[in-house]
N, C-alpha and C positions, 0 to 999 in steps of 0.2 A: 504494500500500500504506500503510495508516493505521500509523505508528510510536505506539511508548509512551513514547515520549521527544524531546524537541525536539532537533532537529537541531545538535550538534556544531559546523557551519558560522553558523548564527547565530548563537552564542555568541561565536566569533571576531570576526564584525564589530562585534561592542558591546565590546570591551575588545582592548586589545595583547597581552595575555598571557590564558592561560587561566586561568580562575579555577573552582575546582573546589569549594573548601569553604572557612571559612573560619580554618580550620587546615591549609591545603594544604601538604603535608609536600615536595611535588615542586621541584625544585632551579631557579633560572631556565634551566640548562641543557636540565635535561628540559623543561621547560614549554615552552623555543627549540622543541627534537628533536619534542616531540609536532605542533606548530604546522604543522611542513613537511611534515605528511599531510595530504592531500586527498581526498575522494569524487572530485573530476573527474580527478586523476591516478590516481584505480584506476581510474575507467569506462573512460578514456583505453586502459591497459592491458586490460583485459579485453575490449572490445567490437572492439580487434583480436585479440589472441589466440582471441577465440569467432567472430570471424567468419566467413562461410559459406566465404571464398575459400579458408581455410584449412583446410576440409573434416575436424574433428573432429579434427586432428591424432592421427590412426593411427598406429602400431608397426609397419613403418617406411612415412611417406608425405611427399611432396614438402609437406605442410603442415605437418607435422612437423619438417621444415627450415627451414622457414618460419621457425617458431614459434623454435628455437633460436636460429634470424639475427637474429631481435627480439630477444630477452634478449641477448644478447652485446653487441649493440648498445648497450642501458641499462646493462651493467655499464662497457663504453667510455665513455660519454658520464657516467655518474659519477666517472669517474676510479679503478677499482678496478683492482688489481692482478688480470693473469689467475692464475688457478685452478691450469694445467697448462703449467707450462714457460712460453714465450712467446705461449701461447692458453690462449682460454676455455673451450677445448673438450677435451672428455676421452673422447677415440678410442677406441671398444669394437668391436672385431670381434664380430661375431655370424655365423649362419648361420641363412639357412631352409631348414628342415627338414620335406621332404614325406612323410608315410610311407607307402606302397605295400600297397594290402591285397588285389590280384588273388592273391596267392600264400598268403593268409595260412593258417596252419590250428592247428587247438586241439582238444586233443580230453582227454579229463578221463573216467578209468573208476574207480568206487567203487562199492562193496558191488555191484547186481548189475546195476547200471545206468551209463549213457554220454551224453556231453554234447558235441556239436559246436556249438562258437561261430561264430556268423553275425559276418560279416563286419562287419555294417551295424549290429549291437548292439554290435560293439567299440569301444574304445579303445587305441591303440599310441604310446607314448612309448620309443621306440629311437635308441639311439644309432650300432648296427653290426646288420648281420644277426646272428640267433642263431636256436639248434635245442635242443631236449631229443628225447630217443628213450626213452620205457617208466622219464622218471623218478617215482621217491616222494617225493609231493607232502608238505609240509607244513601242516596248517591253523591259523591263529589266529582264534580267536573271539573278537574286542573284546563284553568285558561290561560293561564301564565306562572314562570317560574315566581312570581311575588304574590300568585293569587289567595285571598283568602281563604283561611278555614272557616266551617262553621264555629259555634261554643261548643267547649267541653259536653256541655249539657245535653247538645242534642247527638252526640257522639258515642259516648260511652256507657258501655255496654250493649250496644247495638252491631249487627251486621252491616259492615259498609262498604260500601263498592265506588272504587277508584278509577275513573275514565281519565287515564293520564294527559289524553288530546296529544299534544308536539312532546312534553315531559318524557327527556330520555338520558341515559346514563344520569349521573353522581344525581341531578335535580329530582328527577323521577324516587333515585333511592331516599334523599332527605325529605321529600313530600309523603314518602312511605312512613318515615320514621315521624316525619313529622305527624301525623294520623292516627301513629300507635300509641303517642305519646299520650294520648286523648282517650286511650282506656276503651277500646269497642270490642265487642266480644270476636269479632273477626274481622279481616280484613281482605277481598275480596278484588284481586286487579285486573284489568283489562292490557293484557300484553307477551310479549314474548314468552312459554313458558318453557326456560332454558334452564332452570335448577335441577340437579341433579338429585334423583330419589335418595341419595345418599348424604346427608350432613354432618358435619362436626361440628358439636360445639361444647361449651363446659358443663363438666357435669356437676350437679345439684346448683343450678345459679339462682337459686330462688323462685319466686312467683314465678308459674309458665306463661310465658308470651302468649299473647292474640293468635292464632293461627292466622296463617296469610296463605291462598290462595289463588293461585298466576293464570288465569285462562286465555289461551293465545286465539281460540273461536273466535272470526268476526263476527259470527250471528249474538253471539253474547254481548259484544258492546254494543249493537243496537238497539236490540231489546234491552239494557242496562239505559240505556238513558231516557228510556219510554218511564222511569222507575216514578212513583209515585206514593200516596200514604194508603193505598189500596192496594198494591205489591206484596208478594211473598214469597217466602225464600227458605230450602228445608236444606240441610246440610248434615251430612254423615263422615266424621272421619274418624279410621281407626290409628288405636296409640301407636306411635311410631318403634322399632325393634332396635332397643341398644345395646351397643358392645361397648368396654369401657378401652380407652385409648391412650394412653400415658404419652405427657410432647414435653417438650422443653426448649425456652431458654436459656441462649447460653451467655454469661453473664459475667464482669469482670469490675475492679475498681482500681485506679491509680488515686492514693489519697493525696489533697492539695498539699501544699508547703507554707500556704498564709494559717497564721491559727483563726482567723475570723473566717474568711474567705473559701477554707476547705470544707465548712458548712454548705455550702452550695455546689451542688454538683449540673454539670454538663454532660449531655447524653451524645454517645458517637452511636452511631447505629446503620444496622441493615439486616435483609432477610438473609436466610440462608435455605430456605426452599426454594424449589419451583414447581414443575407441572408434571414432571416424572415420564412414564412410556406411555404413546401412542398407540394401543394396541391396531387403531385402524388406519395408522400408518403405512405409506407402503416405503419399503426398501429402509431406511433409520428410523426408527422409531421411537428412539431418545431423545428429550429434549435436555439437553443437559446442562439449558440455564449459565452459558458462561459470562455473558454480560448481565444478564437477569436474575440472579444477582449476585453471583461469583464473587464479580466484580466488585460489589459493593461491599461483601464482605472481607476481599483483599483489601480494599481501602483502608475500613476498621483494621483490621489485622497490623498492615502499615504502620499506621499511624498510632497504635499501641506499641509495637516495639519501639518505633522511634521515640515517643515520650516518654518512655519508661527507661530507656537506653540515657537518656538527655543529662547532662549536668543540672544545668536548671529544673528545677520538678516546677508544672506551673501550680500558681496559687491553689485556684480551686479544684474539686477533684473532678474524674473524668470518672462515669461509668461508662464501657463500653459492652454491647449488649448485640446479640443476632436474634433473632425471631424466627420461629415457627411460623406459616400459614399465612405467611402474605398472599399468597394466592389463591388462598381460599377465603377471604376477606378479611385482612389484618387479622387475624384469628390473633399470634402469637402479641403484637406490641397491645392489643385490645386488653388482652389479659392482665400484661403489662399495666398499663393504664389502671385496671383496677383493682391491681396487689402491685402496686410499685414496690421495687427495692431499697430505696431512698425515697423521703417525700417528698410527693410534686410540688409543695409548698417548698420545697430545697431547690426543684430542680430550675435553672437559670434558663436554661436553651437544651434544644436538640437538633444537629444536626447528623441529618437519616442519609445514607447513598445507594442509589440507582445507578444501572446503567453507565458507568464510570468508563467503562472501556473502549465500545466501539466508536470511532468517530464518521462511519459512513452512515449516518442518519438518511432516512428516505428521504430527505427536503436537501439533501446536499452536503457537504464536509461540515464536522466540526472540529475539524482539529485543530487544536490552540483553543478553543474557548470554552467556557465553565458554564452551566445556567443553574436555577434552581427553580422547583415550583414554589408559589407566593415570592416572586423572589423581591417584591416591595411591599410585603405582610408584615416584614418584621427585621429590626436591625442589622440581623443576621447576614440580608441580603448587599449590606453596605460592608459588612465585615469581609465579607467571601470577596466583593468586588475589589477594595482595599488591599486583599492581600492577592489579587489576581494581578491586578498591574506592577505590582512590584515581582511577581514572578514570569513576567511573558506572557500571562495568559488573557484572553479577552471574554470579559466576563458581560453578559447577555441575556436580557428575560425577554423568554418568546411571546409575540402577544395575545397566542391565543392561549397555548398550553402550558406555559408557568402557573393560567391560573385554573386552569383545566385540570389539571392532574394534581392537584393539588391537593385533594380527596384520593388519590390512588394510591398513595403508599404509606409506608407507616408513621410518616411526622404527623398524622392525620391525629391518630390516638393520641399524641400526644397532646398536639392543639385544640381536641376535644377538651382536655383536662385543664387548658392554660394555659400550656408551656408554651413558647417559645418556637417551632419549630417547621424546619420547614428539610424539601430532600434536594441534596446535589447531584447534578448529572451533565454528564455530556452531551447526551442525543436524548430523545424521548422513542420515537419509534424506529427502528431500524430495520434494515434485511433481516429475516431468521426469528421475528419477535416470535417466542412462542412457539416456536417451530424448534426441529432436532438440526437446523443446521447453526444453531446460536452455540460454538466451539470455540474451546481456550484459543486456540491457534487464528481467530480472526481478531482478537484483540488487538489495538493500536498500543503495547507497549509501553514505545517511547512518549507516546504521549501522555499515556495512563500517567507512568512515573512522573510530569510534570504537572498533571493536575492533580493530582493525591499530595503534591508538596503543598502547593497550592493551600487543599485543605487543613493539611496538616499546620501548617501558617497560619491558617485562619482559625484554628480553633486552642494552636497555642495563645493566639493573642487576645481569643476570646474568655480561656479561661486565667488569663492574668491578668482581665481587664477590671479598674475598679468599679465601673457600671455595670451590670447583667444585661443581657439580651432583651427587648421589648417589643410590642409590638407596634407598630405602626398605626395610631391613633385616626392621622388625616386619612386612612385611606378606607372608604368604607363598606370594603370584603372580610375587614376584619371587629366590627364591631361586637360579634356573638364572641369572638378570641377575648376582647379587651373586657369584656363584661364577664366571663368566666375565668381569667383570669384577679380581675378584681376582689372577684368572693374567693379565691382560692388561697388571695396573700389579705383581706379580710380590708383592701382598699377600699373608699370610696366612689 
């Protein structure tokens, strides 16, 4: 792959120190800390983590154990403090959940017409058997991603039926959430029904959820929007079949060097699943995940030995942490979020990484340049760009998908809780996404190795900094951040 920039590693062998400009404002410290990243210790990492034996490391699969016995490993062998107690390892029960649809039945009567759901255009997200008999339905019609909801009042505990209209991907999910939160005894949608009978999620979490119900029939959202206070609606479903699933993350601490300051810790993080075998693949039917997110767990890894190796220890401490189940929907940082390891009320910032390696992005090269999703959410995004020009690198928020994807990885949990966080990446979508040909061997290296310094820069100077990380007040994508973050440090 032809680079637009001379390779990082060159430059190294011509001078003991890195020489960047010749006003280079970076400390000999940083200049040490940058020095002990490598291209050959990411490939190093990645080309096992993406390897075949480790079969795409799936939610939950023996590669997947793999994958977590390797990091634990690196976080040992750099001398980090574990994460959880006396391990690195941060024990989530989960459960898989089959859901049973020989018994299913649905049936939906409006204006003067009748609707029986096929089995086979469903989707069933259950937690316990449930039944309705001859209830009135309620309908909401999504007319816009800002549209109103009804009151609680006329919501909860009723059957309700969601005609999403344009509402698609992350908008669609938070009008879901948004719905559930309002307490109805079901939840009933009009759309794609692409879930898989098979769920994972934790086991014993409390109160069961709404049932939610996906009918991909067009003849249903017709007759759904005829829906009226004369309408009825009978619903059968049986209890879903669980196996218990033991996941983990994996989880590490470098404690600060300020005695105030080491109270507050900064999260480094990435997934370390993906999608696993294809079985209706033809000819490779491995996805083996090397930039999705290999990659981002090379970065961590990185940037852990480096800090840990450093003269300087920075002030505050660093968790660094991988997750389970990003691809099954933040399964693993979700959990996270609600058994933190350290308090969120401690935690300052989280920077999450994605995609760090490839720079042949479908929209064209990125090589030399950094982006991040939110990547003007929160100060973060000034920090990463601060220490990107002082490294060669050009740092860049895309305009549609910084803020688009900004819901799709795991800084998401976090900013649900508060923090600070947002994910770094070089490209968002590439050749091979998701696909078995996403392999160590198409990584860009040399570049990798200059944006991983990059971050590594940006998060030594973020946790030595005597401000924390915030969020970005004037911009207002982030006002539900700034108000859940407020009650979580108990601001005004």
């Amino acid at each position: 792959m032809k680079l637009l920039f001379r390779p990082l590693t060159a430059l190294l062998c011509a001078a003991p120190l890195l020489v960047l400009s010749a006003a280079d404002p970076l400390s000999p410290a940083e200049q040490e800390l940058l020095q002990t990243i490598r291209a050959r210790t990411l490939q190093g990492h990645i080309s096992f983590l993406a390897a075949d034996s480790l079969e795409g490391r799936d939610t939950p699969s023996r590669g997947l154990d793999v994958a977590a016995d390797y990091i634990a490993s690196q976080f040992r062998r750099f001398g980090l403090q574990p994460g959880s107690g006396d391990s690195y390892f941060q024990n989530a029960a989960f459960v898989r959940a089959k859901q049973p649809m020989d018994q299913f039945s649905f049936l939906l009567t409006a204006g003067d017409g009748q609707f029986k759901a096929a089995a086979e255009h469903t989707a069933v997200s259950a937690e316990r058997a449930f039944a309705l008999v001859d209830a009135t339905p309620v309908m909401i019609q999504a007319s816009g991603e800002n549209a109103a909801l009804p009151p609680a009042s006329d919501v909860a505990g009723k059957a309700v039926v969601l005609l999403p209209g344009e509402l698609r991907g992350r908008a669609l999910f938070e009008r879901r959430a948004a719905i559930l939160a309002l307490k109805p005894a079901a939840l009933i949608v009009s759309g794609q029904a692409f879930m898989m009978r098979e769920q994972l999620r934790e086991a014993g979490s409390g109160t069961p959820r709404p049932p939610v119900i996906t009918i991909s029939d067009p003849a249903f959202a017709s007759l759904a929007a005829k829906i009226d206070a004369k309408s009825k609606l009978s619903l059968s479903i049986q209890a879903p079949v669980e196996e218990p699933v033991p996941l983990k993350n994996v989880a590490a601490i470098l404690p600060g060097s300020d005695p105030v300051l080491a109270k507050t810790y900064i999260i480094l993080s990435a997934h370390y699943d993906h999608t696993g075998v294809n079985p209706r693949a033809e000819g490779d039917k491995i996805n083996n995940g090397a930039n999705d997110d290999a990659s981002g767990v090379a970065t961590v890894l990185a940037i852990a030995e480096a800090l840990s190796a450093a003269p300087q220890r920075p002030k505050r401490s660093i968790l660094f942490i991988t997750y389970f189940g990003e691809e099954k929907g933040l399964l693993g940082s979700r959990y996270y979020a609600a058994h933190p390891l350290v308090a969120l009320a401690q935690t300052a910032g989280n920077l999450n990484f994605e995609h760090m390696g490839r720079t042949d992005d479908n929209e064209g090269s990125r090589a030399g340049k950094l982006t991040s999703t939110g990547f003007d959410y929160t100060t973060l995004g000034q920090d990463l760009s601060d220490a990107a020009k002082l490294t060669g690198i050009e740092p860049w928020k895309h305009e549609r998908n910084s803020d688009a994807f900004f819901g799709s990885s795991d800084n998401q949990s976090l900013a649900n809780a508060g923090v600070p966080a947002i994910t770094v990446s070089v490209s968002y979508i590439f050749p091979d996404y998701h696909r078995a040909g996403d392999h160590w061997d198409k990584i860009d290296y040399a570049n990798m190795e200059r944006v991983v310094r990059t971050c590594a820069l940006t998060a030594f100077r973020v946790t030595n900094a005597a401000q924390e990380p915030r969020w970005v007040e004037a911009n207002p994508r982030t006002a539900n951040y700034v108000k859940t973050w407020r009650e979580l440090h108990g601001a005004q």
